[in-house]
C-alpha angles and dihedrals in degrees: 000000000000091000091066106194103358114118114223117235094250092060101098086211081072096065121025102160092059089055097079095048099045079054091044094043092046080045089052096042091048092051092052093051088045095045087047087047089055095046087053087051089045092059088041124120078200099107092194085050096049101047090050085051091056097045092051086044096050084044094056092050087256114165124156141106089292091060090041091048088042095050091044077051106055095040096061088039090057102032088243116179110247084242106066116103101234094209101062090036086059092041086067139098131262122237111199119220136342119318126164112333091350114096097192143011130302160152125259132183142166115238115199106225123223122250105268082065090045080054100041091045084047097050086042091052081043095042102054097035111127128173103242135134131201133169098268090083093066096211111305116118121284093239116244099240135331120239114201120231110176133005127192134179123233118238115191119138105191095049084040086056092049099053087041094059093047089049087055095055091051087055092064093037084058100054104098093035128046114240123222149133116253097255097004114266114294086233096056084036093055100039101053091046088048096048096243103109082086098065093055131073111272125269126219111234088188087075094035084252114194139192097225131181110235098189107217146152123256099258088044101050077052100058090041088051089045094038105015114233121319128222098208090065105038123109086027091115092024099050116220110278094140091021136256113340149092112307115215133184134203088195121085083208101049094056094044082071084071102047142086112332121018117001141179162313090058083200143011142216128029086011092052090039099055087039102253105192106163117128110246112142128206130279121262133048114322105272113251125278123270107192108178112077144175124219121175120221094214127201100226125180101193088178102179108013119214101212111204128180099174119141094211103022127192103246097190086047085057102032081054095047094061098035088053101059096251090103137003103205133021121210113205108207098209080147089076100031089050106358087244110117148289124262127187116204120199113194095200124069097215094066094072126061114193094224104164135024115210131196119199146170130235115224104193131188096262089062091046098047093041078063104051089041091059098048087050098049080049094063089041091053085046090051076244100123127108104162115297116307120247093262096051088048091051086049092043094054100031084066106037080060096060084043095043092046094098088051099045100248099329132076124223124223100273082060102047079051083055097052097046089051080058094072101025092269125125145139111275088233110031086203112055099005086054096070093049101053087044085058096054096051089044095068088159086072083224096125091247130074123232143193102282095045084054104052089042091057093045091051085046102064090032086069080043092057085216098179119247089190117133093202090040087052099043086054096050097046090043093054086044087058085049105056089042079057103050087043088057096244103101114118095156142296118313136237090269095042098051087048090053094041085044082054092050097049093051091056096052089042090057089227094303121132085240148040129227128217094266089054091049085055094053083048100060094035090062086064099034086247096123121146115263088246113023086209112051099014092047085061097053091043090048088056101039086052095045097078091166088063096218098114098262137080119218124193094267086068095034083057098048083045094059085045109052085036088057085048086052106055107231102163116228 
């Protein structure tokens, strides 16, 4: 108190120009420690050291002989594949101890794959896709083609070492017989006549080494890429036919039945038991599309392949073959019992290496005939059309083909539903309406329509110009609504209205399970409906719609929007 206004020399006030260097001086002190600390690492046998040292060296922009000694080092202490890119592999995170189909500790990390993989990944999906249905899809559409969005390799070293040292047992194992799938598998085969073999790691044909699909969920493709696969939990989706193993796949098409949405086996059971295939899907209308998928690219040795075309096998006799030494993979030919597919079943983890994750899209029919449709209803509108065009045609049936499949070659009524959801147009009533509408598309008078019903119809309401337009529809169902309401008799949307609107939604949403504010805005916009400032007052409308108050709408309060709006009388 006594020194009034002088400033003491530990207020840092007292002296301003001395605060940056005593930081730049405690930076500088804390770089050198942690520069000391990683030269240490680098010199580590502690493989877990070592790789910590390499990733704070990298990060600090290191290079030198140290950093190439240290990563020479780690590689050969872990077993890494020359392949794998270090940095992303020590980048990575520590798992601590077994878990599922891993034994130890290890690192894992996702590497994101350049673009000649992404290609390679997209000609091999291509590639194996075949149009058939079997009952493991319970129901739901066999997608029209898959189109491949990310790819990442898989980096884990404990579960790489495992499957490298069984390889390495098959391959003596091999030595006085020669090893290979009957054919080849349709995924190699593809591959090395597309091109593509050369922008993927190398196989081993000594040990008859394949590149295999393994269908799975995101959460799922996770856990396999952390734990490897686990044998208490496979066939859980596959059923056990051939017993309980890892089911692989060599068709893009086969493994999709496993992934995100509605998977098989559509019954269990004696069906699943005598090997039922045919495709009769369950009653009901189809179950909703789920368009994001995961495949896994898996790295498979399948050594000494027990074939087996037996229409009821015997899945302990094979389970045993394998776990005894006398094989090491069975491939069940259910392509020439029921001209389904081939699966090929490993009983041992190790034998399978989850080396890519692959997200994909479905493209089903509905996207693809919405589209034709819409070319076609231009040229109407234009006086320009004359009937659809050969090539049309040749797009229309190739993939009625893929949607009639369950039905042998015809759709029921929840499927014709389906397909006029698809452009915006369906019964007013899906209950009675609906069989209406079903009886003037089936002109053969045989309870199913066919492919010619079906072109006829479409051409039909092509010359109709009957509109596929979401926003069009949604206008016009929106303005029905209205008038219902000004003449006293809305309760709602109908049936038929709240399919159209759900339709809609989907479509803004871009399949999503929300909107964001800019979709709300084309949404409005579709019934002139839009905000007086699409800055400020969009705010103020986004917030009055989200009831649920957690930044999003979903299509609960969308619904309750068009409503009220209806109610309300706000003219389109």
């Amino acid at each position: 108190m006594g020194c009034g206004g002088s400033k003491s020399a530990e207020d840092p006030a007292s002296a301003p120009s001395s605060a940056p260097k005593a930081e730049k001086n405690a930076e500088s002190m804390s770089t050198a420690a942690a520069t000391s600390g990683t030269a240490e690492g680098l010199q580590s046998d502690d493989p877990e050291v070592l790789r910590r040292a390499l990733s704070s060296a990298w990060s600090r922009g290191q290079h030198g002989p140290e950093v190439t000694a240290a990563e020479s080092r780690l590689r050969a202490s872990l077993k890494l594949p020359a392949d794998w890119d270090l940095k992303v592999f020590c980048a990575g995170r520590r798992l601590e101890g077994g878990l599922g189909g891993r034994k130890a500790s290890t690192v894992v990390a996702f590497h994101p794959q350049p673009p000649a993989v992404v290609k390679a990944m997209q000609s091999v999906l291509d590639g194996t896709y075949r149009k058939v249905y079997t009952r493991d899809r319970r129901g739901a559409p066999i997608p029209d083609r898959f189109v491949v969005k990310e790819v990442h390799r898989v980096l884990n070293d404990q579960v790489w070492r495992e499957y490298e040292a069984r390889r390495e047992g098959v391959r003596e194992a091999c030595a006085s017989k020669k090893a290979e799938l009957p054919d080849g598998s349709h995924t190699v085969n593809h591959l090395s006549q597309s091109g593509g073999l050369s922008a993927l790691p190398p196989l081993d044909p000594v040990v008859n080494e394949h590149w295999l699909f393994h269908g799975t969920t995101a959460e799922a493709a996770k856990g396999i890429a952390e734990n490897d696969f686990r044998l208490d939990m496979s066939g859980s989706n596959a059923g056990t036919l051939y017993g309980k193993g890892i089911y692989l796949a060599e068709n893009a098409t086969k493994s999709d039945e496993y992934g995100e949405g509605p998977k098989g086996p559509a019954s269990t059971g004696e069906e699943a038991e005598m090997g039922f295939e045919a495709p009769r899907p369950p009653p009901g209308p189809p179950p909703p599309l789920v368009r994001e998928s995961y495949i896994l690219v898996c790295r498979s040795t399948l050594g000494r392949v027990n074939y087996n075309d037996e229409q009821r096998p015997d899945p302990d006799r094979l389970q045993k073959s394998c776990l005894s030494g006398d094989y090491d993979s069975v491939l069940g030919d259910r392509l020439k019992l029921n001209r389904t597919f081939r699966e090929i079943i490993v009983y041992n983890d190790d034998h399978v290496y989850p080396e890519y994750i692959v997200k994909y899209e479905r493209i089903f029919f509905h996207e693809r005939f919405a589209a034709v449709y819409k070319a076609m209803l231009d040229r109407s509108i234009a006086g320009r059309f004359k009937g659809p065009t050969k090539e049309e045609t040749e797009v229309l049936q190739s993939m009625w083909q893929v949607y009639s499949m369950p039905n042998k070659g015809k759709i029921s009524k929840s499927q014709l539903l389906d397909l006029l959801l698809a452009i915006y147009q369906p019964p007013d009533n899906e209950d009675e309406d609906l069989d209406a509408t079903f009886k003037e598309w089936e002109r053969k008078g045989n309870g199913k329509i066919d492919w010619d019903d079906f072109l006829a119809e479409v051409t039909q309401r092509v010359n109709d110009k009957i509109s596929c337009s979401g926003p069009e529809r949604f206008a016009d169902i929106y303005r029905g609504m209205l008038a219902r309401s000004r003449g006293g008799k809305f309760n709602g949307p109908d049936v038929g209205e709240r399919a159209v609107l759900r339709m809609v939604w989907y479509q803004y949403c871009q399949n999503q399970r929300n909107i964001d504010k800019q979709q709300l805005l084309l949404l409005l916009k579709a019934i002139n409906q839009p905000p007086a400032n699409e800055h400020s007052d969009l705010d103020e409308t986004f917030k009055e719609i989200d009831t649920k108050n957690d930044g999003v709408i979903d299509l609960d309060e969308f619904m309750e929007e068009i409503t009220q709006r209806v109610k309300d009388g706000i003219p389109a």
